[in-house]
NUDREN-12467 format. One record per residue (C-alpha): residue in three letters; x, y, z. Coordinates in steps of 0.2 Angstrom, whole numbers, plus 5000, padded with zeros to 4 digits. Example, Ala and Ser with C-alpha at 12.3 -4.5 7.8 and 13.67 -1.06 7.14 Angstrom:
<sites>
ALA506249785039SER506849955036
</sites>
This chain:
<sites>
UNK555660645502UNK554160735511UNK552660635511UNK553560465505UNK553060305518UNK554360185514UNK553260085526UNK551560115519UNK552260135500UNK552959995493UNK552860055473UNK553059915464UNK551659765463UNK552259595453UNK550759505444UNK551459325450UNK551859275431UNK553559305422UNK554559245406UNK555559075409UNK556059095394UNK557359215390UNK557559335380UNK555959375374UNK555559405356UNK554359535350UNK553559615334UNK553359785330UNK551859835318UNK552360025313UNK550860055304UNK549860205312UNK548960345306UNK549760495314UNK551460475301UNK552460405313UNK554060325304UNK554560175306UNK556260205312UNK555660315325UNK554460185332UNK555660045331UNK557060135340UNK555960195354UNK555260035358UNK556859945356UNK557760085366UNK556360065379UNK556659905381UNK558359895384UNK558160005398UNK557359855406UNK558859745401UNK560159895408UNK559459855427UNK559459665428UNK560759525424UNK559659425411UNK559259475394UNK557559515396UNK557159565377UNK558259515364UNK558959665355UNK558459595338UNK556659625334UNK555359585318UNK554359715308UNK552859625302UNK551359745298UNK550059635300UNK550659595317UNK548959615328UNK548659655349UNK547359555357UNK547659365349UNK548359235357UNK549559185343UNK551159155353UNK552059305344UNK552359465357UNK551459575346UNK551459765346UNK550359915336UNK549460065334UNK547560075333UNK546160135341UNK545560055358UNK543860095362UNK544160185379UNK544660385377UNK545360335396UNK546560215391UNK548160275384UNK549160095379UNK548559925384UNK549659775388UNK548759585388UNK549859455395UNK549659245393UNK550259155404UNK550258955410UNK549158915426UNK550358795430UNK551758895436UNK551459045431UNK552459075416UNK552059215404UNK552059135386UNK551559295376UNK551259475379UNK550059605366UNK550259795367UNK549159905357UNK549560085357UNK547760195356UNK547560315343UNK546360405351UNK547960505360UNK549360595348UNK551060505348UNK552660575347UNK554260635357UNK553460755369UNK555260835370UNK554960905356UNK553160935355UNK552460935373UNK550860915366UNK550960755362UNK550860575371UNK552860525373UNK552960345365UNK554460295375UNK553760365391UNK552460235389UNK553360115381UNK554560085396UNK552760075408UNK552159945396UNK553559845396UNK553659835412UNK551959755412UNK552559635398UNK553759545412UNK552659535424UNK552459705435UNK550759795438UNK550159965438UNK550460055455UNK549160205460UNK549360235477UNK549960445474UNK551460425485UNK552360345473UNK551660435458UNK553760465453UNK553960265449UNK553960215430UNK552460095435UNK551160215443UNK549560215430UNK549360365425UNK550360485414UNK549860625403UNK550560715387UNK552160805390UNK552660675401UNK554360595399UNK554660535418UNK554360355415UNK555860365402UNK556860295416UNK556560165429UNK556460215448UNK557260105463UNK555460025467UNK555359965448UNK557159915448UNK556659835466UNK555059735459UNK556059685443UNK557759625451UNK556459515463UNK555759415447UNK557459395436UNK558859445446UNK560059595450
</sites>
C-alpha cells in the first residue's frame, strides 16, 4: 500500500497484561435509552467477540454470556461487565477499564460502558448512526490486553483510536491486530 512503513508502522501495541484465565466471562446490561433490543445488543457483542476467538487457538470469550441489568462499568467487582450510559466526555465514543495483577501482569477484570451521548445502531442500515459492533470488536480488543494505535498510517487496523458514525471497518480484524493478538495467546 502507498504510504504504508512496514518499518516505521508497526499497528498494533500490546498493554503488557493478558487473561491467564481462559475463556473469559462477561455480562451484558442491555438497558439503554435509545430502544435498543436486547437481542440486537447481545448478538452484536457476542458476535464481536468471537471474531477475536476466529483468529487465535484459545477460546478467548466463552460463547455463553449473562444478562444482568444492574451489571455496572467502572467497579472493580470481578464481573466483566458491560453497558450503555452516558460518559461525561462528548469525545469519547466507548470506554474500556482493565484490572489487572502487578505481579505478572494478568488481567482479572475488564468494564466497558458504551456512551449515550453518540446514537447506536447498525450503521448499515442507518449510516447515521454509531455502528455497535464496529466498536465492539475495538473494545474487545482492549479487553485482552491491546491498546489504541494513532499513528494515521495505520488508520485501516481494528485498533486505531478513532472512528466515526457510519463506520463499519473495525467489524473485522486486520493482520497487525491479528499480529499483536497471536503474540499474547497463540496463533
Amino acid at each position: 500500500n502507498p504510504g504504508k512503513n512496514p518499518k516505521t508502522d508497526i499497528c498494533y501495541k500490546l498493554m503488557g497484561v493478558k487473561w491467564n484465565s481462559l475463556p473469559v466471562n462477561y455480562t451484558i446490561n442491555p438497558l439503554n435509552s435509545q430502544g435498543l433490543s436486547e437481542e440486537f445488543i447481545t448478538s452484536t457483542i457476542s458476535s464481536s467477540a468471537e471474531i477475536w476467538d476466529a483468529s487465535t487457538s484459545s477460546e478467548l470469550f466463552n460463547n455463553d454470556y449473562a444478562v444482568n441489568y444492574s451489571a455496572m462499568y467502572g467497579k472493580q467487582d470481578f464481573k466483566n461487565s458491560i453497558d450503555f450510559a452516558d460518559y461525561p466526555n462528548d469525545g469519547v465514543i466507548a470506554v474500556t477499564s482493565v484490572w489487572y495483577t502487578r505481579v505478572g501482569k494478568q488481567i482479572v477484570e475488564f468494564d466497558q460502558r458504551y456512551n449515550t451521548r453518540f446514537v447506536w445502531g447498525d450503521a448499515t442500515i442507518d449510516s447515521s448512526k454509531m455502528d455497535l459492533k464496529n466498536i465492539a470488536v475495538h473494545e474487545l480488543g482492549h479487553s485482552i490486553g491491546l491498546g489504541d494505535i494513532y499513528s494515521s498510517g495505520c488508520s485501516a487496523v481494528t485498533m486505531y483510536g478513532y472512528s466515526t458514525e457510519g463506520e463499519t471497518s473495525k467489524r473485522t480484524l486486520e493482520q497487525p491486530d491479528i499480529v499483536g493478538l497471536q503474540k499474547m495467546y497463540g496463533p
